[in-house]
MARBA-3410 file (N, C-alpha, C, O; in Angstrom, 1 decimal):
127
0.8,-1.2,0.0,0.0,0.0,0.0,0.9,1.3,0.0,0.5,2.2,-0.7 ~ 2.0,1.3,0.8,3.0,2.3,0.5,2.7,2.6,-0.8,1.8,3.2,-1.2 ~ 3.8,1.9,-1.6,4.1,2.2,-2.7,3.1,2.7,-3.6,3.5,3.5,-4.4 ~ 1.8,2.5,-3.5,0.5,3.1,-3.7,0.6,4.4,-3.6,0.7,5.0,-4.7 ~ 0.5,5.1,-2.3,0.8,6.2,-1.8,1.6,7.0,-2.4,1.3,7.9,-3.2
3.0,6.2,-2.0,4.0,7.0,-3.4,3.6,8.0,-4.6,3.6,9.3,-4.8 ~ 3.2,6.9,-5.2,2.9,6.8,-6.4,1.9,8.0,-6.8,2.2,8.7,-7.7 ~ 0.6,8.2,-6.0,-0.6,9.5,-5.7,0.3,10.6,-5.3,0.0,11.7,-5.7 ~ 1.4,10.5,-4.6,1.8,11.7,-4.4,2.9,12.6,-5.6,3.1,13.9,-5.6 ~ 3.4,11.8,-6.2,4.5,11.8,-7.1,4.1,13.5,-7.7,2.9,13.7,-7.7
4.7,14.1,-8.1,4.3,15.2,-8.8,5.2,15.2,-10.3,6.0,14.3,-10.4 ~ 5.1,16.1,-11.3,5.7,16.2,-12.2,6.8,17.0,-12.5,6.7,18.2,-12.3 ~ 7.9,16.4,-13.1,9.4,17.1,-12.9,9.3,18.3,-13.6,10.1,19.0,-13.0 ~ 8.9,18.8,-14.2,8.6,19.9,-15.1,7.8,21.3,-14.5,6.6,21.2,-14.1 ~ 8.5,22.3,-14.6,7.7,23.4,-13.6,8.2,24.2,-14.5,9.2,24.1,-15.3
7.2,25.6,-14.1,7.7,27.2,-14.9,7.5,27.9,-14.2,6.9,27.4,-13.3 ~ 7.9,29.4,-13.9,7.6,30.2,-13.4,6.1,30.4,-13.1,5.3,30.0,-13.9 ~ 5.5,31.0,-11.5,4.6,31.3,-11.3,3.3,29.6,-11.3,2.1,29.7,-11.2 ~ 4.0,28.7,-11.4,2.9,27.7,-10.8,2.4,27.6,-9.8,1.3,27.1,-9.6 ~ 3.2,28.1,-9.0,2.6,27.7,-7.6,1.8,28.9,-7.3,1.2,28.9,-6.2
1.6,29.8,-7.9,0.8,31.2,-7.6,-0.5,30.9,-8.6,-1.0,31.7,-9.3 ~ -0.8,29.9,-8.5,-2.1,29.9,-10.0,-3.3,29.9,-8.2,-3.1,29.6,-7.0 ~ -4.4,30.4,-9.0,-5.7,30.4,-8.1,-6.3,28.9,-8.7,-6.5,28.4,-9.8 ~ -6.5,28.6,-6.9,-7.2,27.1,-7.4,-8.2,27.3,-6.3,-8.1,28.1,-5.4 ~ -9.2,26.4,-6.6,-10.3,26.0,-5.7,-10.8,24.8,-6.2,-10.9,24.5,-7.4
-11.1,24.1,-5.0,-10.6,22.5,-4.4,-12.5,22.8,-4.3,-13.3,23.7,-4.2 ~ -12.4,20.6,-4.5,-13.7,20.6,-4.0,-14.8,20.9,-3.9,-15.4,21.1,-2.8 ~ -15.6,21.0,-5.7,-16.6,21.7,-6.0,-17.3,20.4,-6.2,-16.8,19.4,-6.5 ~ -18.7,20.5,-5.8,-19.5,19.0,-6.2,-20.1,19.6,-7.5,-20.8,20.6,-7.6 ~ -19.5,18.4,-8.6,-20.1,18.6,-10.0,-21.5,17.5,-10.4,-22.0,17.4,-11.5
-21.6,17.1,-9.7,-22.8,15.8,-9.6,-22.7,15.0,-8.5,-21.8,14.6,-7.9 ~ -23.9,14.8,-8.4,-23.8,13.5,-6.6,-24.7,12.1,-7.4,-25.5,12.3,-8.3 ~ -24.4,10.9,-6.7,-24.8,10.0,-7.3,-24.8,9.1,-5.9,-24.1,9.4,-5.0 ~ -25.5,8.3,-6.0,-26.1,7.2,-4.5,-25.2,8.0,-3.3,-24.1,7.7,-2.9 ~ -25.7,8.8,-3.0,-25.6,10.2,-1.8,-23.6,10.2,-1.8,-22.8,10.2,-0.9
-23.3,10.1,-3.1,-21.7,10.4,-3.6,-21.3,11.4,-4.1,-21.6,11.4,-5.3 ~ -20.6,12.4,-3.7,-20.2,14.0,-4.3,-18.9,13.1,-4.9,-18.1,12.3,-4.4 ~ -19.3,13.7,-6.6,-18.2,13.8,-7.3,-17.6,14.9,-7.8,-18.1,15.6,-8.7 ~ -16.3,15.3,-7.1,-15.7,16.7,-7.1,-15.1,17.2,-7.9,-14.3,16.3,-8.3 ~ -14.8,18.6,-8.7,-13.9,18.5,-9.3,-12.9,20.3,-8.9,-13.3,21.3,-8.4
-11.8,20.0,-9.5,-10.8,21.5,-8.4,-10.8,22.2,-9.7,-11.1,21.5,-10.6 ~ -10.7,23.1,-9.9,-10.3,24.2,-10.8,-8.9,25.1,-10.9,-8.6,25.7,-9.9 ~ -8.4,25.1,-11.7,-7.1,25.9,-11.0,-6.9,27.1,-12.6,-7.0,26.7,-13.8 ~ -6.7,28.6,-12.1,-6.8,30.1,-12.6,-5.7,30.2,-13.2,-4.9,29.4,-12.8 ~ -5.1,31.1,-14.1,-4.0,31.5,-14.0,-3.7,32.4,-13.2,-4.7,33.1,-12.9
-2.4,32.8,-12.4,-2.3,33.7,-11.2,-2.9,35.0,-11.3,-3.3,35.6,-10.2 ~ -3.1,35.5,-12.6,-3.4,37.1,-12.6,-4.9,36.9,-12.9,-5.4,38.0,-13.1 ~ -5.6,36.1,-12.9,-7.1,35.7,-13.4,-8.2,37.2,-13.0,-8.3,37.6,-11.8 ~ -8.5,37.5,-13.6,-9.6,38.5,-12.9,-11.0,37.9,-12.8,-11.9,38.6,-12.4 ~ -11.0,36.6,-13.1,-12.5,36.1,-12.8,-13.6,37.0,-14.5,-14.8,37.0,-14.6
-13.0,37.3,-15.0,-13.7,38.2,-16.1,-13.2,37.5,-17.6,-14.2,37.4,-18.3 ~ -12.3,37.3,-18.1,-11.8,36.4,-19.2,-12.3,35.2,-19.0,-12.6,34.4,-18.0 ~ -12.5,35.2,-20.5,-13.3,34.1,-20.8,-11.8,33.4,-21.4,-11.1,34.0,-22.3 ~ -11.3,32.2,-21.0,-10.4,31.5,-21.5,-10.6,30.0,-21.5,-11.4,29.3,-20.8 ~ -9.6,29.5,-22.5,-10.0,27.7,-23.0,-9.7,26.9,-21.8,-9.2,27.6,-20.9
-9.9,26.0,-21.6,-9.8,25.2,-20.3,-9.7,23.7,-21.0,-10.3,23.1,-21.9 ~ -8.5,23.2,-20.0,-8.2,22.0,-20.1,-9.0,20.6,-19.2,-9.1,20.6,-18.0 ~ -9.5,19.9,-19.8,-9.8,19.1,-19.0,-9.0,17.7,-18.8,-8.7,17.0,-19.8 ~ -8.6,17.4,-17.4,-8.0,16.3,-17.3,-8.7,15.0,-16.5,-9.0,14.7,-15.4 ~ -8.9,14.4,-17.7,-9.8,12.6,-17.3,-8.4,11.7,-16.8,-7.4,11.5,-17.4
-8.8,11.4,-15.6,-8.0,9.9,-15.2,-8.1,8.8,-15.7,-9.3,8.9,-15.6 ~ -8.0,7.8,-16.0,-8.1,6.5,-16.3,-8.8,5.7,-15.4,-9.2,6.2,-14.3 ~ -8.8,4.6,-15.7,-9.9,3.9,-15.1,-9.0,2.7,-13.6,-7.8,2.6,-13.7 ~ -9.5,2.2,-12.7,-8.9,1.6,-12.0,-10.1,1.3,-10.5,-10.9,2.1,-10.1 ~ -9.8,0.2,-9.9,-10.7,0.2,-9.2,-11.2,1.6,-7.9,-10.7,2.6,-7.3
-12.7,1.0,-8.0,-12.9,2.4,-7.3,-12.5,2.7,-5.7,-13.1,3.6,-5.2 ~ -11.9,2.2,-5.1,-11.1,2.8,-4.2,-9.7,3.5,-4.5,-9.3,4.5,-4.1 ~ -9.0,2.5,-5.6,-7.9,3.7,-6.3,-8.8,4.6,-6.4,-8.8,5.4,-5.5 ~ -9.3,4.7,-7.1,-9.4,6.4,-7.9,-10.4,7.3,-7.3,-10.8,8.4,-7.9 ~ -10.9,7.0,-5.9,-11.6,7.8,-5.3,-11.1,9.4,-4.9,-11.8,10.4,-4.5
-9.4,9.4,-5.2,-9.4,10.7,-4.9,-8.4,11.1,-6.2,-7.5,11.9,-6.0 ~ -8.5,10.6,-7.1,-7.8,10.9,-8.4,-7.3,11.9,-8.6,-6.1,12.0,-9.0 ~ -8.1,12.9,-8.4,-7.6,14.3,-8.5,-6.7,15.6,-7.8,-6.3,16.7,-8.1 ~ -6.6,14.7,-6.7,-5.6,15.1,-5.4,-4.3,14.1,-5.8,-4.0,13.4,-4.8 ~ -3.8,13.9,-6.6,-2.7,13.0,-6.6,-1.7,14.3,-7.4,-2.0,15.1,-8.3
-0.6,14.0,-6.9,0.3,14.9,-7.1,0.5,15.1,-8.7,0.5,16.3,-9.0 ~ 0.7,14.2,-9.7,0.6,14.6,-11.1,-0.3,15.0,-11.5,-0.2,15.0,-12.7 ~ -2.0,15.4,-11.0,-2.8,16.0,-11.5,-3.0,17.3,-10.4,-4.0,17.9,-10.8 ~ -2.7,17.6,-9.7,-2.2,18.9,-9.3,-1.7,19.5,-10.0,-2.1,20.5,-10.7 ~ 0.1,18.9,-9.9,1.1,19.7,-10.5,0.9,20.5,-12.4,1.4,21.5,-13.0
-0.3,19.5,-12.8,-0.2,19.4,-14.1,-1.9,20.8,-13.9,-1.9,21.9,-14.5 ~ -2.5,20.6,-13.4,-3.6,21.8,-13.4,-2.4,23.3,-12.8,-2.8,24.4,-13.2 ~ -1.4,23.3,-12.1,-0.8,24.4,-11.8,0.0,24.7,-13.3,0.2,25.8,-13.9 ~ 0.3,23.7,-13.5,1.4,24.0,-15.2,0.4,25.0,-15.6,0.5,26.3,-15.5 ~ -1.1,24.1,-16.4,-1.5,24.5,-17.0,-1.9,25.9,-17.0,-1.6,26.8,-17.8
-2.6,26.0,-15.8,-2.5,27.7,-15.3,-1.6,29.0,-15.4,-1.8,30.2,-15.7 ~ -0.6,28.2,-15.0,0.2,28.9,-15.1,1.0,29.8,-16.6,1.7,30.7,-16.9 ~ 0.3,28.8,-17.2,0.6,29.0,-18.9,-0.4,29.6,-19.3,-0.6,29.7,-20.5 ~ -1.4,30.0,-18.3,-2.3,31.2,-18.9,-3.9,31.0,-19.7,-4.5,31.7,-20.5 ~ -4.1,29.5,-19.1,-5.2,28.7,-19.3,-5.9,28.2,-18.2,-5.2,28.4,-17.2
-6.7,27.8,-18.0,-7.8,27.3,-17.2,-7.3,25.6,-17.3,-6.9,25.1,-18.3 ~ -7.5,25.0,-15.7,-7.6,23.6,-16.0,-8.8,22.6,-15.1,-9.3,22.9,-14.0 ~ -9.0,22.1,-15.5,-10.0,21.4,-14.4,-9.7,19.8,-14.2,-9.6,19.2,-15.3 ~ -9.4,19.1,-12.8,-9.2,17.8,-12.6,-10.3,17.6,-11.6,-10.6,18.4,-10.8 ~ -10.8,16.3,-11.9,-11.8,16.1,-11.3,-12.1,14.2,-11.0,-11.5,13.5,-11.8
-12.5,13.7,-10.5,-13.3,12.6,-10.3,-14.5,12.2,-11.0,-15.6,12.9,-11.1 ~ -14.3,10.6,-11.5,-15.5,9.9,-12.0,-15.2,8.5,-11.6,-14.0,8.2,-11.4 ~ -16.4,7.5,-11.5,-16.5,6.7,-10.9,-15.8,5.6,-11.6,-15.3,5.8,-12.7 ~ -15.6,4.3,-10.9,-14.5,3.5,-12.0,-15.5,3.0,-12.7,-16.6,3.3,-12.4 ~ -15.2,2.0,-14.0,-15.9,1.5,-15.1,-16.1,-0.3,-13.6,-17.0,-1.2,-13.4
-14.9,-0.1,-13.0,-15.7,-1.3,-12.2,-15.5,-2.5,-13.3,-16.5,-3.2,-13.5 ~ -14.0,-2.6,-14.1,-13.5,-3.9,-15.1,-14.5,-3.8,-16.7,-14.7,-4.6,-17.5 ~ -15.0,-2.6,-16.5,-15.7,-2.5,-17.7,-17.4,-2.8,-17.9,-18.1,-2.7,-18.9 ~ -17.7,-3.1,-16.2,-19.1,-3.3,-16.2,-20.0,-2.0,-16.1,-21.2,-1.9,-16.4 ~ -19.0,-1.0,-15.6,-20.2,-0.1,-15.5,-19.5,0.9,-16.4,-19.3,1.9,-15.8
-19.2,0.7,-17.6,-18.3,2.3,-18.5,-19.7,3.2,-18.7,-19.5,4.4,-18.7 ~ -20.5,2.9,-18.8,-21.6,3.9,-19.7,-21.3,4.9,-17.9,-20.7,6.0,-17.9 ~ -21.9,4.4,-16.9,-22.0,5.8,-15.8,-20.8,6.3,-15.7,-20.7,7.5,-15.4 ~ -19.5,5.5,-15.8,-18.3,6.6,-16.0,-18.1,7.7,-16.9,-17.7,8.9,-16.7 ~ -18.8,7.0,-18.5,-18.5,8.2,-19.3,-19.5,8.9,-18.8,-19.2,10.1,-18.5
-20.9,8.6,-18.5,-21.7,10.0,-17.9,-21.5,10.7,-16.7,-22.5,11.4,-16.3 ~ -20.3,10.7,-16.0,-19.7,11.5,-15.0,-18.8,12.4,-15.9,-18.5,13.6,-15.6 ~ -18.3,11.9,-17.2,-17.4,12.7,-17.7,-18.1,14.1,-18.4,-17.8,15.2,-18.4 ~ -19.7,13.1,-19.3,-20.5,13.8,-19.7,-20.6,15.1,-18.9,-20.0,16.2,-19.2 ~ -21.3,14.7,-18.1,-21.8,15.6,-16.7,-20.6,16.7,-16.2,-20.8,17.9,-16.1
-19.6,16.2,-15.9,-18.3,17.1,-16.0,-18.5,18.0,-17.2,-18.6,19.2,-16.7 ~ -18.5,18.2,-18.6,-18.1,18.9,-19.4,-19.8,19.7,-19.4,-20.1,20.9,-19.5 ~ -20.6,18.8,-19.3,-21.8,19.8,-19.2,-21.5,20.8,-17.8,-21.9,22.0,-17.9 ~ -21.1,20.6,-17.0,-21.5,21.2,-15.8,-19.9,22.3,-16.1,-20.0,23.2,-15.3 ~ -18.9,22.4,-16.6,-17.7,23.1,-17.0,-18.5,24.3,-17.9,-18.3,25.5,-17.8
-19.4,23.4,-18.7,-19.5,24.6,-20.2,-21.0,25.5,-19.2,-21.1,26.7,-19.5 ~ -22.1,25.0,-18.3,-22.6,25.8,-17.5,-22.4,27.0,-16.8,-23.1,28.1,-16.8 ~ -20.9,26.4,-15.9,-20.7,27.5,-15.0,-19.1,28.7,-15.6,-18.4,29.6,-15.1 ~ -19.2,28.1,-16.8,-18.3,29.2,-17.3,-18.7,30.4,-16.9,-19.9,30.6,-16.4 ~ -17.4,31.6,-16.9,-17.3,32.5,-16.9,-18.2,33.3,-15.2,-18.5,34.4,-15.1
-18.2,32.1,-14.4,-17.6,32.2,-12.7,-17.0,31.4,-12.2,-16.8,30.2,-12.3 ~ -16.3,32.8,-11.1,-15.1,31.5,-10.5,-15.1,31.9,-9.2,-14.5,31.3,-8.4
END
């Protein structure tokens, strides 16, 4: 299980100026399902005025059982990589969806993703 750990924590070697200054906000519920908040973080470029309208990256995780991926988005290379992106003057969003569960349940995963980009292209242009 260590090595597990590790592994969620790991961040990416690659950094630029001003990542760590990106505006993020953690733990937005983008859909609830059998009384389950599925969350997703947002992260600004540092100078954001909340008023630009900019492209936004979306970052899907891969599939794995669902206690892996229950906190998917809190793992150090999908941080590091929503602060890149930010930082380079774009919008990113990482977020959580449920596992396919070996491929028995893909359709409600992809409709968490659905549901993500519907609920992204919604609340555009507030932050």
């Amino acid at each position: 299980m260590e090595e597990q750990n590790d592994f969620k924590s790991k961040r990416i070697v690659y950094t630029i100026p001003a990542m760590e200054d990106a505006i993020v906000q953690k733990d937005i519920t983008y859909k609830v399902v059998d009384d389950r908040e599925l969350k997703l973080d947002v992260y600004y470029p540092p100078d954001y005025d909340g008023e630009a309208r900019l492209p936004a990256v979306l970052f899907v995780h891969g599939d794995g059982p669902p206690d892996f991926l229950k906190d998917a988005k809190d793992w150090g290379c999908y941080e590091s990589w929503g602060l890149l992106v930010a930082a380079s003057g774009l919008i990113a969003v990482t977020f959580n969806h449920r596992s396919t569960q070996s491929l028995t349940r893909l359709y409600e995963a992809a409709g968490d993703v659905d549901d993500l980009i519907s609920y992204v292209r919604d609340h555009a242009g507030t932050s």
